[in-house]
C-alpha positions as CSV (number, residue, x, y, z in Angstrom):
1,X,85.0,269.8,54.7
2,X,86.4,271.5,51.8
3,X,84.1,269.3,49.9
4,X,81.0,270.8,51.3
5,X,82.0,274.2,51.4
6,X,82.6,274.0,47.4
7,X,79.2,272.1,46.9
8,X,77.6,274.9,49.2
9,X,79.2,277.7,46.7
10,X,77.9,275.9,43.7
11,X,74.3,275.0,45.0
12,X,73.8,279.0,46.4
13,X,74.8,280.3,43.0
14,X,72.9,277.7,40.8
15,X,69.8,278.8,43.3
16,X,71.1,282.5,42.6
17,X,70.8,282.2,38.8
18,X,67.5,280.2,39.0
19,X,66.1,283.1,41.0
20,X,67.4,285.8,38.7
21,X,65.7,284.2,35.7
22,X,62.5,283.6,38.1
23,X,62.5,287.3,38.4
24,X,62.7,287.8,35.0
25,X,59.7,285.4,33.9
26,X,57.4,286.8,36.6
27,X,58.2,290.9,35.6
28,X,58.1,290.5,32.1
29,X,54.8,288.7,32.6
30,X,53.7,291.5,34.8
31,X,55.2,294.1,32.4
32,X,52.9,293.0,29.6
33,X,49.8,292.6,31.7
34,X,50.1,296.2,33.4
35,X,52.9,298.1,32.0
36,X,55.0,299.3,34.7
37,X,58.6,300.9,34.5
38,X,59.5,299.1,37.7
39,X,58.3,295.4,35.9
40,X,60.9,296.4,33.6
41,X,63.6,297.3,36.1
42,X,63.5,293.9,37.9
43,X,63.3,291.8,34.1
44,X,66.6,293.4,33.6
45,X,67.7,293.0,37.1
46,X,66.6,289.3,37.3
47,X,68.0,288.8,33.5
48,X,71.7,290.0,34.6
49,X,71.2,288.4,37.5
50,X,71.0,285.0,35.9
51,X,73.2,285.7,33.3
52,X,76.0,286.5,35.3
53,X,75.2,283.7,38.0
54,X,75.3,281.4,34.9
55,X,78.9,282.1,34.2
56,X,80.4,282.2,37.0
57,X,79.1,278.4,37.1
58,X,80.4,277.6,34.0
59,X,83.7,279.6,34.7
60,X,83.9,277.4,38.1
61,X,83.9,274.6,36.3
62,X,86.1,275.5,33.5
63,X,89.1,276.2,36.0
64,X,88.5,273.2,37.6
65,X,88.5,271.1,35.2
66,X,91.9,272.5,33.6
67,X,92.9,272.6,37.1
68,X,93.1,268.7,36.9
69,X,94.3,268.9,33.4
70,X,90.8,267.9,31.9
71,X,90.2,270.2,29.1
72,X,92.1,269.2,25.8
73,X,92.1,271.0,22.6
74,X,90.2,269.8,19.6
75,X,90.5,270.3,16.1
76,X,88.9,269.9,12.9
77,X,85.8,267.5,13.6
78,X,86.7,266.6,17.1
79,X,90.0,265.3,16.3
80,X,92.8,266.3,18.8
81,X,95.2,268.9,17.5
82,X,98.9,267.4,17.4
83,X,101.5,269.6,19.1
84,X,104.6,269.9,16.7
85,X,108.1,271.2,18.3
């Protein structure tokens, strides 16, 4: 259960940010074509929208993955950095 709950979280907000830069695409379309001040209001709405949909996604999966201790620290050209004590 806990399974689906977290793949329901990930697919609303990855349909979330889809949508937001939908919105953006469509109004700034609509913007050019007719000029409106409201077109502009929902390209910046739909841009933040994605924007911020887009990293909470890639936040969720940061902590995750250092969560299970998956994330390790690389140096110069991909090398791992050696921990001196």
């Amino acid at each position: 259960m806990r399974n689906f709950t977290a793949w329901t979280i990930l697919a609303f907000v990855f349909l979330l940010a889809g949508e937001g830069f939908n919105l953006f695409r469509i109004h700034i379309e609509l913007w050019l074509a007719y000029g409106h001040w409201q077109d502009v209001v929902w390209t910046v709405f739909g841009l933040i929208l994605g924007f911020v949909a887009t990293a909470w996604l890639g936040g969720f999966i940061y902590y995750r993955d250092k969560k299970r201790n998956k994330i390790q620290r690389e140096g110069w050209r991909g090398r791992p950095v050696k921990r001196s004590r």
